[in-house]
NUFI-986832 format. One record per residue: residue in one letter; chain; y, x, z of N, C-alpha, C, O in turn. Coordinates in steps of 0.1 Angstrom, whole numbers, plus 5000, padded with zeros to 4 digits. Layout:
  dogu  keti    nv    nu    nw   cav   cau   caw    cv    cu    cw    ov    ou    ow
     a     A     Y     X     Z     Y     X     Z     Y     X     Z     Y     X     Z
...
END
This chain:
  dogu  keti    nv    nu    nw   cav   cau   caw    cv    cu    cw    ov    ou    ow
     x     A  7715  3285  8945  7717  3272  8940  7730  3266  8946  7733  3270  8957
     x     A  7739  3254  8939  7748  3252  8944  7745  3241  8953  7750  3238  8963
     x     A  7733  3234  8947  7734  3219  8957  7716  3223  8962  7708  3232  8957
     x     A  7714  3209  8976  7707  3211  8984  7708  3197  8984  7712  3189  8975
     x     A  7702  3194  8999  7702  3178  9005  7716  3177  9010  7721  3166  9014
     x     A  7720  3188  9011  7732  3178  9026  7743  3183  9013  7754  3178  9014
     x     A  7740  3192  9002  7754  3189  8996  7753  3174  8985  7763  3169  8979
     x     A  7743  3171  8985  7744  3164  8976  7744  3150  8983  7746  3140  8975
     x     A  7740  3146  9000  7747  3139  9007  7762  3134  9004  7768  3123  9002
     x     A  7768  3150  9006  7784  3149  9011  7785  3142  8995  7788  3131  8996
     x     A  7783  3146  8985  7789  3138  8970  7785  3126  8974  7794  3120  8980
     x     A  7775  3121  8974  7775  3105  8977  7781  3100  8988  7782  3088  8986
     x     A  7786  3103  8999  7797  3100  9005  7806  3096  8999  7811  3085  8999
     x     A  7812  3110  8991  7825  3109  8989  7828  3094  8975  7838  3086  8973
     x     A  7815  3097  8967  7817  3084  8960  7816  3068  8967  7819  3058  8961
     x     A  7812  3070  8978  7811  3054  8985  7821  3052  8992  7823  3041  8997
     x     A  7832  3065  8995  7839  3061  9002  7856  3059  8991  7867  3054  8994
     x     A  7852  3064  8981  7865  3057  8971  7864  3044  8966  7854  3038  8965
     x     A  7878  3041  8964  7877  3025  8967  7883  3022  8952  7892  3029  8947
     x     A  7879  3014  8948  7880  3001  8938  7898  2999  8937  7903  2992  8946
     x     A  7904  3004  8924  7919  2998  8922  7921  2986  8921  7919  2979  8911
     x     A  7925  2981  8931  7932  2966  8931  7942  2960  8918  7946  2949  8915
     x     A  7944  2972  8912  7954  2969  8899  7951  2979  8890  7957  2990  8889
     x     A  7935  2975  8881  7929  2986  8873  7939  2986  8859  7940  2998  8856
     x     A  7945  2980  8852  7954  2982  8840  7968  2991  8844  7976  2986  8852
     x     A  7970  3002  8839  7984  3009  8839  7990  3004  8826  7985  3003  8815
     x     A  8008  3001  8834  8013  2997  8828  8031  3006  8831  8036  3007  8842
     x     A  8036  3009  8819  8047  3019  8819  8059  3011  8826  8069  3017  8829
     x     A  8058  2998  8829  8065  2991  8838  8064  2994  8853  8073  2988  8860
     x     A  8056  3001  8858  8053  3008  8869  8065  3022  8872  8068  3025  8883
     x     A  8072  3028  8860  8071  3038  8862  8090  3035  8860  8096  3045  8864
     x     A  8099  3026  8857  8109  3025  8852  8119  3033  8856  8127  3037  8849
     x     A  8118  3035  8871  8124  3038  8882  8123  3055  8887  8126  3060  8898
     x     A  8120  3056  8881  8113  3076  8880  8123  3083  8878  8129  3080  8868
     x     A  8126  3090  8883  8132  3104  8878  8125  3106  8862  8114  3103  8858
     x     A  8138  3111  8854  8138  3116  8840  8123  3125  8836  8116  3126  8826
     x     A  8122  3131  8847  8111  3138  8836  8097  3135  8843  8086  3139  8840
     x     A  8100  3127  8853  8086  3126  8859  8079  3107  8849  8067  3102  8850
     x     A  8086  3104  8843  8089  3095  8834  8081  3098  8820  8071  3093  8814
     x     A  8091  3109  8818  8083  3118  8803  8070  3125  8809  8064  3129  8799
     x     A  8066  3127  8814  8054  3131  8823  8040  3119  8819  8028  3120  8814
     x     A  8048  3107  8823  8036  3098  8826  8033  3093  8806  8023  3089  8801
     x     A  8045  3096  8801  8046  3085  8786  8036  3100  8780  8027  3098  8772
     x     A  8039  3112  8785  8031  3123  8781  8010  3118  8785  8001  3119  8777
     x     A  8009  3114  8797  7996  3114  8796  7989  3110  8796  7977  3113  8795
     x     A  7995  3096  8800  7988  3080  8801  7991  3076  8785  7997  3084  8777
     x     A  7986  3063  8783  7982  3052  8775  7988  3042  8783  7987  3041  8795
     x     A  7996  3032  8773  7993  3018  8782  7981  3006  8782  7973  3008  8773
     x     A  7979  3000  8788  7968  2996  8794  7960  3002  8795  7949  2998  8792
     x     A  7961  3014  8800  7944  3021  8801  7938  3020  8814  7944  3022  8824
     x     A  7924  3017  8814  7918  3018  8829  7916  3026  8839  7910  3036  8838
     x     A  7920  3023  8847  7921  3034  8862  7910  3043  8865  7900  3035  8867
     x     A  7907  3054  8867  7898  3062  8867  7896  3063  8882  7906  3067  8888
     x     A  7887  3062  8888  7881  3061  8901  7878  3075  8908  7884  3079  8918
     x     A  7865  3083  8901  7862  3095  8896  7861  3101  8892  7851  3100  8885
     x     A  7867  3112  8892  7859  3122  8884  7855  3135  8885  7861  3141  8893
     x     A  7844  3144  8877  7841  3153  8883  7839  3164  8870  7833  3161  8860
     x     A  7845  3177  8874  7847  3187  8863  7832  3197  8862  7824  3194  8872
     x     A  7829  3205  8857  7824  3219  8858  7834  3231  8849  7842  3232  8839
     x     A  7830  3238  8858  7846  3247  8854  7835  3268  8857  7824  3270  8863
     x     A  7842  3276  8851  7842  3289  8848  7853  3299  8850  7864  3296  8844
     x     A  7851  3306  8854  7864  3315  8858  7867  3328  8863  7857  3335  8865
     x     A  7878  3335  8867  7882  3347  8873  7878  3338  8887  7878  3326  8887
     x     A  7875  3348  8899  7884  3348  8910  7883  3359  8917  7872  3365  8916
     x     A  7894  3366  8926  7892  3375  8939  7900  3370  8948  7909  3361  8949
     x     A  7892  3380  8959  7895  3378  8972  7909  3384  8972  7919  3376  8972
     x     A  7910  3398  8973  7924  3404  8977  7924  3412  8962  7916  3413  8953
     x     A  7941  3417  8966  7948  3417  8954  7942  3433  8948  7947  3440  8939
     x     A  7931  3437  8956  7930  3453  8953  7912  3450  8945  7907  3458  8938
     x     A  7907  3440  8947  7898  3438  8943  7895  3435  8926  7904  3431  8919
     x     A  7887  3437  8922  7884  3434  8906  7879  3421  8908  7873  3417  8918
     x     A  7884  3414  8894  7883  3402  8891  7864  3396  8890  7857  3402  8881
     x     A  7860  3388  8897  7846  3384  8897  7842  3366  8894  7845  3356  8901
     x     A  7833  3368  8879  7833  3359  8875  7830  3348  8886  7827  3352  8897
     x     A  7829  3335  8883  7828  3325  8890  7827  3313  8880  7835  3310  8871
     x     A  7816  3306  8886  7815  3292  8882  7809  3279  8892  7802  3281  8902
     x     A  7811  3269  8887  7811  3260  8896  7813  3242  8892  7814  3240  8880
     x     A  7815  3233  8900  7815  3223  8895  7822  3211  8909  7817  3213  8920
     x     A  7831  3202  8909  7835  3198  8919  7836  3183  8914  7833  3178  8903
     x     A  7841  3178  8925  7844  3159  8925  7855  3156  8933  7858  3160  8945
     x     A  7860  3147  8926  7875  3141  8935  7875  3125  8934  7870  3119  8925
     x     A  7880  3119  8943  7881  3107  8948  7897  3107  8945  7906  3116  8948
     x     A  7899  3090  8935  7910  3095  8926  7921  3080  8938  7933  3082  8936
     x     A  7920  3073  8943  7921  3064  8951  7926  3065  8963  7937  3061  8967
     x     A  7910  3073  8972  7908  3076  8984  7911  3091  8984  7903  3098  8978
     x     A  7921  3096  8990  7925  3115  8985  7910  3119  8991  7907  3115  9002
     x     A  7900  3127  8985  7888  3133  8982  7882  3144  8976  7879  3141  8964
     x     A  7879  3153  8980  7872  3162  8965  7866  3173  8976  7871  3178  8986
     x     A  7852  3173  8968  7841  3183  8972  7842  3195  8960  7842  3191  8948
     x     A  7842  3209  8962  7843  3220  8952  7834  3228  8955  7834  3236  8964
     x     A  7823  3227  8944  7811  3242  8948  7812  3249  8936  7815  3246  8924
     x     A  7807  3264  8942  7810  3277  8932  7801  3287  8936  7794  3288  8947
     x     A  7800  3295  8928  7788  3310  8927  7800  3319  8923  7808  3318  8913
     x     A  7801  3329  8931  7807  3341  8926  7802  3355  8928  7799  3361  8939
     x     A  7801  3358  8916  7789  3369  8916  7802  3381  8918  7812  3380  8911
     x     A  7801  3394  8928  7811  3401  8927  7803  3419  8924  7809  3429  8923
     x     A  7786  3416  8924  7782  3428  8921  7772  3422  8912  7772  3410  8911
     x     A  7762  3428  8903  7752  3432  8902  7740  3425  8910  7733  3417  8904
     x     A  7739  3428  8923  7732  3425  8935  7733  3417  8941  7724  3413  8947
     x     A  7750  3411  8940  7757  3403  8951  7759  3386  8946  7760  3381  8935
     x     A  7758  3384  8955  7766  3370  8953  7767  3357  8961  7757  3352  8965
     x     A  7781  3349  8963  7782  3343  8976  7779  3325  8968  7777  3324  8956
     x     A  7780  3314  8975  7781  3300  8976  7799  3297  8982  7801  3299  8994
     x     A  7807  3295  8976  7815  3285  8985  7814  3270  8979  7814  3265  8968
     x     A  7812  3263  8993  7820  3251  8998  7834  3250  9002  7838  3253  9013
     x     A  7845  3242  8989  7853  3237  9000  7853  3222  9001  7847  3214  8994
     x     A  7860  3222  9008  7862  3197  9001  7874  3194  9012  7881  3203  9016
     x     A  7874  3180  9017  7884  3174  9020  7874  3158  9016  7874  3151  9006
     x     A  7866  3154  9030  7865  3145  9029  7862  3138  9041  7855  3142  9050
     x     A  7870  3126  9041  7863  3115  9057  7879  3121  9060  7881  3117  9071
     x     A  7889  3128  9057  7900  3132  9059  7899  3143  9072  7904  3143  9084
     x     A  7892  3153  9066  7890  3166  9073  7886  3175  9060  7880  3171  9050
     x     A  7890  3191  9063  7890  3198  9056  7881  3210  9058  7881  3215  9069
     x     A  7875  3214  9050  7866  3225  9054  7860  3236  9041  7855  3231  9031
     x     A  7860  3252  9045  7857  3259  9037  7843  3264  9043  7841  3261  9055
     x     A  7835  3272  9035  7823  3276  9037  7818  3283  9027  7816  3278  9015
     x     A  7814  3297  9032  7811  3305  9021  7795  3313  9029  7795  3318  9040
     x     A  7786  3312  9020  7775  3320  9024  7773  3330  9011  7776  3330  8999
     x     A  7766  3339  9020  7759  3348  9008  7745  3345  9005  7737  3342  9013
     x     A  7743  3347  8993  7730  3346  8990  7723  3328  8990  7712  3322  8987
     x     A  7739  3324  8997  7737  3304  8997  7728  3302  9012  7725  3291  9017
     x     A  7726  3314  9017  7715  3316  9028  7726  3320  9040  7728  3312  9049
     x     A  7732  3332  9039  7741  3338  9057  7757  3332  9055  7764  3333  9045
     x     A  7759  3327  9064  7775  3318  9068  7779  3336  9071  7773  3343  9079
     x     A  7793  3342  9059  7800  3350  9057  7815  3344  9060  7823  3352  9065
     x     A  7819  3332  9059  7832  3327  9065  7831  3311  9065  7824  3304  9057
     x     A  7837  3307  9075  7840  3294  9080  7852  3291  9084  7858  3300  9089
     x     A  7859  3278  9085  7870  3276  9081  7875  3259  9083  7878  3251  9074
     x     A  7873  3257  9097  7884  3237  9098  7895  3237  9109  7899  3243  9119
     x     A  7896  3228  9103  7911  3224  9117  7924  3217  9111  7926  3214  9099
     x     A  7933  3214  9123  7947  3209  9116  7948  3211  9101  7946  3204  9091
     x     A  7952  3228  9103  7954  3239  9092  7948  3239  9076  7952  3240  9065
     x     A  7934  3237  9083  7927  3238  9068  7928  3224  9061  7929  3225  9048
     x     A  7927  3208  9067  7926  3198  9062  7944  3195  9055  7946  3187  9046
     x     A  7955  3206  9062  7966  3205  9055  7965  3212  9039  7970  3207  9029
     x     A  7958  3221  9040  7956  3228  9027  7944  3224  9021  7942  3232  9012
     x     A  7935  3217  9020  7926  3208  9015  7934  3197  9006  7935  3195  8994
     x     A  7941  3191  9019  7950  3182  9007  7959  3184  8995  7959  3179  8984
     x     A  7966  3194  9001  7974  3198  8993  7966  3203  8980  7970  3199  8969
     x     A  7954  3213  8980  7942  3214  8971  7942  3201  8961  7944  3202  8949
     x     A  7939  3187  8967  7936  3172  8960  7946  3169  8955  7945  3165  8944
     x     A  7959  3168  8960  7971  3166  8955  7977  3176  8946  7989  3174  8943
     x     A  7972  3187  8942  7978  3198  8930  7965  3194  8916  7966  3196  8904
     x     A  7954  3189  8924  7944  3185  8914  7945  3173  8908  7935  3169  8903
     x     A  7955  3164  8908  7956  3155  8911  7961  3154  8892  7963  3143  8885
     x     A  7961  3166  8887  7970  3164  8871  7953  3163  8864  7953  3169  8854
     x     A  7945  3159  8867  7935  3156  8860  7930  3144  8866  7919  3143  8864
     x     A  7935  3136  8873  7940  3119  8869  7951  3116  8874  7953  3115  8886
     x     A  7958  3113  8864  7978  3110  8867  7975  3100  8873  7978  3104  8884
     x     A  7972  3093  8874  7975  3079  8881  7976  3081  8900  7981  3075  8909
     x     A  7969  3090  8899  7969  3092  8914  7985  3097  8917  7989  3096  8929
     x     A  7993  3100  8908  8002  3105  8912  8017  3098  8908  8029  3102  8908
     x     A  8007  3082  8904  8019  3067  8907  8027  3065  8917  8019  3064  8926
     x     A  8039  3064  8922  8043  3060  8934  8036  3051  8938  8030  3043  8931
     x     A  8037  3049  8950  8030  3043  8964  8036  3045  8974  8047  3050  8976
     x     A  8022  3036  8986  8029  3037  8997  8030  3055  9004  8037  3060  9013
     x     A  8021  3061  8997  8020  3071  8999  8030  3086  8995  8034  3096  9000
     x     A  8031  3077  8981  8039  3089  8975  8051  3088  8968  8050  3079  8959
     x     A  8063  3093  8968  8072  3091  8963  8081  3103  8958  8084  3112  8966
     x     A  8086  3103  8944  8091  3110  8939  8110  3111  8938  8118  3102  8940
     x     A  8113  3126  8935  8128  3126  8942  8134  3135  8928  8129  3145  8923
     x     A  8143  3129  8923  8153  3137  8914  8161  3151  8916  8171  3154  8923
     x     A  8152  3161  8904  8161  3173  8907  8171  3174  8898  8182  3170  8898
     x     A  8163  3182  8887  8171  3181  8874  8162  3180  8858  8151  3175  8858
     x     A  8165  3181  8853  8161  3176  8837  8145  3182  8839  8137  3174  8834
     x     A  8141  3190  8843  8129  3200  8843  8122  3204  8853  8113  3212  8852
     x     A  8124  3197  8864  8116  3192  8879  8120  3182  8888  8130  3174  8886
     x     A  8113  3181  8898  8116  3168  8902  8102  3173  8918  8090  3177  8918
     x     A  8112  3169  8929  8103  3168  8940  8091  3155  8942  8092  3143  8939
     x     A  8081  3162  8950  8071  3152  8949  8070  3153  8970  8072  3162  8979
     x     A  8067  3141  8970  8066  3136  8987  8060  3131  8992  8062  3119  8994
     x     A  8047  3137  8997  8031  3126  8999  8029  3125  9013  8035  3132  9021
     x     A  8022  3117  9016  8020  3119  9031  8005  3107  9034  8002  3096  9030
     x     A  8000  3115  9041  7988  3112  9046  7985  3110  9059  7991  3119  9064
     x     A  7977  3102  9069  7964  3102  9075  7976  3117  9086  7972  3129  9087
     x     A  7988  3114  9090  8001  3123  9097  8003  3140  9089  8008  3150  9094
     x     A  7997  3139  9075  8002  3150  9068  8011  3150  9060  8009  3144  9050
     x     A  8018  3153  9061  8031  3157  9050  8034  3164  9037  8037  3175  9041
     x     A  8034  3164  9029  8036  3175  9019  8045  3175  9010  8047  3166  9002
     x     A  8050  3182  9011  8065  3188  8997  8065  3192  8989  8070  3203  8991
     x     A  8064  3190  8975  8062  3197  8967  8072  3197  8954  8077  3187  8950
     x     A  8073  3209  8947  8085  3205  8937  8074  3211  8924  8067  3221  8923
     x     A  8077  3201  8914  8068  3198  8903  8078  3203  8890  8089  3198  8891
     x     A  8076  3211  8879  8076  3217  8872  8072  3212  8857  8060  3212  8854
     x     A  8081  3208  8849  8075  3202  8835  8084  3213  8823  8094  3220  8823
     x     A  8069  3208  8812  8073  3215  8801  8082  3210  8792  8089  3201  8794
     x     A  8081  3216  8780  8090  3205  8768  8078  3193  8765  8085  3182  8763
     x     A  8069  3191  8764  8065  3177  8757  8062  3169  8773  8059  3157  8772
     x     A  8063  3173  8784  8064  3166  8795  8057  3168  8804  8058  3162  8815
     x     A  8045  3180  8800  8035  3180  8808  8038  3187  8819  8049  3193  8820
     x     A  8026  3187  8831  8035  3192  8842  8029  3207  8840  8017  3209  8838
     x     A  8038  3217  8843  8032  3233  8840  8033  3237  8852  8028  3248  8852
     x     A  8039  3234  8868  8036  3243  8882  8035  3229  8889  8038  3218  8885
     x     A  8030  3233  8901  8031  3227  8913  8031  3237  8920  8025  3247  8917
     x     A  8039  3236  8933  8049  3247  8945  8052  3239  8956  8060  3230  8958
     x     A  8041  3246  8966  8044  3239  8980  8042  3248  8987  8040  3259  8981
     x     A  8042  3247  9000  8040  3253  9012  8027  3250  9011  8021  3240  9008
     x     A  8020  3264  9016  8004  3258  9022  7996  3263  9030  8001  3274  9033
     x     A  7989  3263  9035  7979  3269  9047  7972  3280  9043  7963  3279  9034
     x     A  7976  3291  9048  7966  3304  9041  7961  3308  9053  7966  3310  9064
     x     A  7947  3309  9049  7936  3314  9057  7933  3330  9064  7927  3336  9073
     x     A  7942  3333  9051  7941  3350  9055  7950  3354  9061  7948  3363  9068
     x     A  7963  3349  9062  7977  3354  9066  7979  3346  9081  7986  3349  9090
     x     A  7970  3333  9080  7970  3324  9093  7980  3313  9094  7979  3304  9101
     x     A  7989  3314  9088  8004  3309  9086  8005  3298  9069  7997  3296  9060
     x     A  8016  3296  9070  8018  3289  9057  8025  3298  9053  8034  3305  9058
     x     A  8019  3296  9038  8030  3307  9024  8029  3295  9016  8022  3285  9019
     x     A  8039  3299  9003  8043  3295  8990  8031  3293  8983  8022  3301  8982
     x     A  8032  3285  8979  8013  3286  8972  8019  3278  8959  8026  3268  8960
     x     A  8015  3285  8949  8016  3276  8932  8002  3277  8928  7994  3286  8928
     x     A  8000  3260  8922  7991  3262  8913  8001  3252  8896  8010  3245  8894
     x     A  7988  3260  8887  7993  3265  8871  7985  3255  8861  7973  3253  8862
     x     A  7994  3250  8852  7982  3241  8842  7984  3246  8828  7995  3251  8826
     x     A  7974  3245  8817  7980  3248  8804  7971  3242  8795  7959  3241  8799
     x     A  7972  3239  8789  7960  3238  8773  7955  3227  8778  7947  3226  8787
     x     A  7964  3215  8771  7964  3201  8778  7952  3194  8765  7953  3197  8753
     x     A  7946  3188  8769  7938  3180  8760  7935  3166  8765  7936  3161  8777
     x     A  7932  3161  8751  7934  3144  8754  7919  3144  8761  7909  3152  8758
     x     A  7920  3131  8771  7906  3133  8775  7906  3114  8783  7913  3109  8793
     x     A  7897  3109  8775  7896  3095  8780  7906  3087  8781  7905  3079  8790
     x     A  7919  3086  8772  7927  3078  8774  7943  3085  8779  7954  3080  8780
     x     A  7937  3100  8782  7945  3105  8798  7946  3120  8790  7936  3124  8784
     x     A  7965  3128  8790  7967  3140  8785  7959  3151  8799  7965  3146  8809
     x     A  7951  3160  8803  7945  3168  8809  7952  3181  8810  7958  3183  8800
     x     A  7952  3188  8817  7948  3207  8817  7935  3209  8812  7926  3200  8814
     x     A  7933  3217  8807  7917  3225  8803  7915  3237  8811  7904  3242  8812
     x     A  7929  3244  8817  7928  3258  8821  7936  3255  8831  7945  3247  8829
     x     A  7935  3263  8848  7944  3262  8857  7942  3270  8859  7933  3277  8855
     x     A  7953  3276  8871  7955  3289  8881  7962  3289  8893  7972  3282  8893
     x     A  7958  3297  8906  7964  3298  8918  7972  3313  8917  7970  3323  8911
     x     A  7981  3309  8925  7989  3320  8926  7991  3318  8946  7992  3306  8951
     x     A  7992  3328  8953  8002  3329  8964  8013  3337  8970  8010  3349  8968
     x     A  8022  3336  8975  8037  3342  8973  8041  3346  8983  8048  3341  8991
     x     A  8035  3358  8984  8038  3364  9000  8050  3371  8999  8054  3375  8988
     x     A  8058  3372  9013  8073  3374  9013  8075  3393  9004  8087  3396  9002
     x     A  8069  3399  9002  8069  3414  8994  8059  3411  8980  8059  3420  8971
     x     A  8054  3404  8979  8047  3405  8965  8037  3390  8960  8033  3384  8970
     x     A  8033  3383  8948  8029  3377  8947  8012  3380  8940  8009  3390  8934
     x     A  8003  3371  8943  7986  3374  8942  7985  3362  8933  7988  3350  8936
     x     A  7979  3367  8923  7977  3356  8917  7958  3363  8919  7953  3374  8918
     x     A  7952  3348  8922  7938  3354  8926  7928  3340  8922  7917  3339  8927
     x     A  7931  3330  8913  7921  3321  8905  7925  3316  8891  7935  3309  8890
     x     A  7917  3320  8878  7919  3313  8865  7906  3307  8865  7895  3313  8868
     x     A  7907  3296  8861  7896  3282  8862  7896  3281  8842  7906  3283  8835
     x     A  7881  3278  8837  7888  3268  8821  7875  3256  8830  7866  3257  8839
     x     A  7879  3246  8821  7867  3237  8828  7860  3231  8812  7866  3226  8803
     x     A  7847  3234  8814  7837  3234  8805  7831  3217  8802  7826  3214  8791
     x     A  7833  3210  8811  7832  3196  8812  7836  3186  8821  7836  3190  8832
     x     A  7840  3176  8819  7848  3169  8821  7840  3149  8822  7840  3143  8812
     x     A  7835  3141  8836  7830  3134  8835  7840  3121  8843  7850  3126  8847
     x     A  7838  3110  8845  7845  3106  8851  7839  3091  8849  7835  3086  8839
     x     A  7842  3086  8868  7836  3070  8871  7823  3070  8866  7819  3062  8859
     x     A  7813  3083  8873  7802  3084  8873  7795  3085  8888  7800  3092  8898
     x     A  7784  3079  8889  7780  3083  8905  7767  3088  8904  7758  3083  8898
     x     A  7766  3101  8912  7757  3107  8912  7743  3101  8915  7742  3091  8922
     x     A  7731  3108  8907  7716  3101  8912  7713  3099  8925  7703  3095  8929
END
């Protein structure tokens, strides 16, 4: 099973602890001042006056593996993100035999980060917090962040940097975390990469980490991904090791 008492604790946390937009109407007067395509980005996925989305929370289906020698094993799952307050809890079943099959937990909430994978939902097979992991947690919330643009308005938090016609750096910082990222747009505006540095758990170190969007659909006011993917970019070869589609799509809902 994916939820229990204490996972379904940590979601109501995470919903009581996102906060209420002080300026719920978006308006393209916000955005004047943008780099060229991060501009065409926003006229790409917003609406004007549309209401600020608080939460929301996907179920999603997919590839994933561990290592690059491994066969691909389905996976499905369902997560929540705190669109406000940087937040998001992510649970998944990945069946990799017949016989087998594990639980992960990851999230990023209370501004700590943490992975957790059992087998059977029952034996702790890997565990996973610290500096390290809450840096790659975030960076996790802030790559997910193209399924509510608004989170990715400038602020005091975040501010965007002019490259050229077809990217544009992004600059967040958190709760003493930093992050870099250079953002990638298509022809109608949408964003197709995000590319940062990030905490890998297996190598111990930071690598190149891209995550991938495609098959944008209108959804609530707001242009979306339907389909994403991780890739990471080790210095002799790259692993592409997660394709996600997400099956549904809810939002500014609080759990029973």
């Amino acid at each position: 099973m994916l939820f229990n008492n204490r996972n379904t604790n940590a979601v109501k946390t995470l919903f009581n602890l996102s906060k209420e937009n002080s300026d719920p109407i978006f308006s393209f007067d916000k955005i004047a001042d943008l780099p060229e395509p991060v501009k065409k980005y926003f006229h790409f996925a917003l609406t004007e006056r549309h209401d600020y989305i608080n939460i929301i929370s996907t179920r999603f289906e997919g590839l994933f593996r561990l290592k690059e020698t491994q066969q691909w094993s389905s996976i499905n799952g369902v997560d929540y993100y705190s669109v406000n307050c940087p937040g998001f809890i992510w649970f998944a079943k990945m069946k990799t035999s017949p016989l087998f099959w594990f639980t992960v937990k990851d999230y990023y909430l209370q501004d700590k980060g943490k992975a957790l994978a059992k087998a059977y939902s029952l034996f702790t097979v890997a565990s996973a917090e610290g500096p390290e992991i809450d840096q790659g947690a975030l960076s996790r919330w802030l790559s997910s962040a193209v399924l509510f643009p608004k989170a990715l308005l400038p602020s005091d938090n975040l501010t965007w940097e002019s490259i050229n016609k077809n990217s544009a750096r992004l600059l967040f910082s958190y709760k003493d975390i930093k992050i870099d990222a250079v953002i990638y747009f298509g022809r109608s505006g949408e964003i197709v990469r995000f590319v940062t540095d990030r905490y890998c758990y297996e190598t111990n170190k930071f690598e190149k980490w891209t995550a991938y969007y495609k098959s944008y659909e209108d959804y609530s006011g707001s242009k979306i991904p339907t389909e994403v993917g991780a890739v990471w970019h080790f210095p002799t070869k790259h692993f592409n090791y997660a394709r996600f589609r997400f099956t549904n799509i809810d939002s500014n809902t609080k759990p029973k």
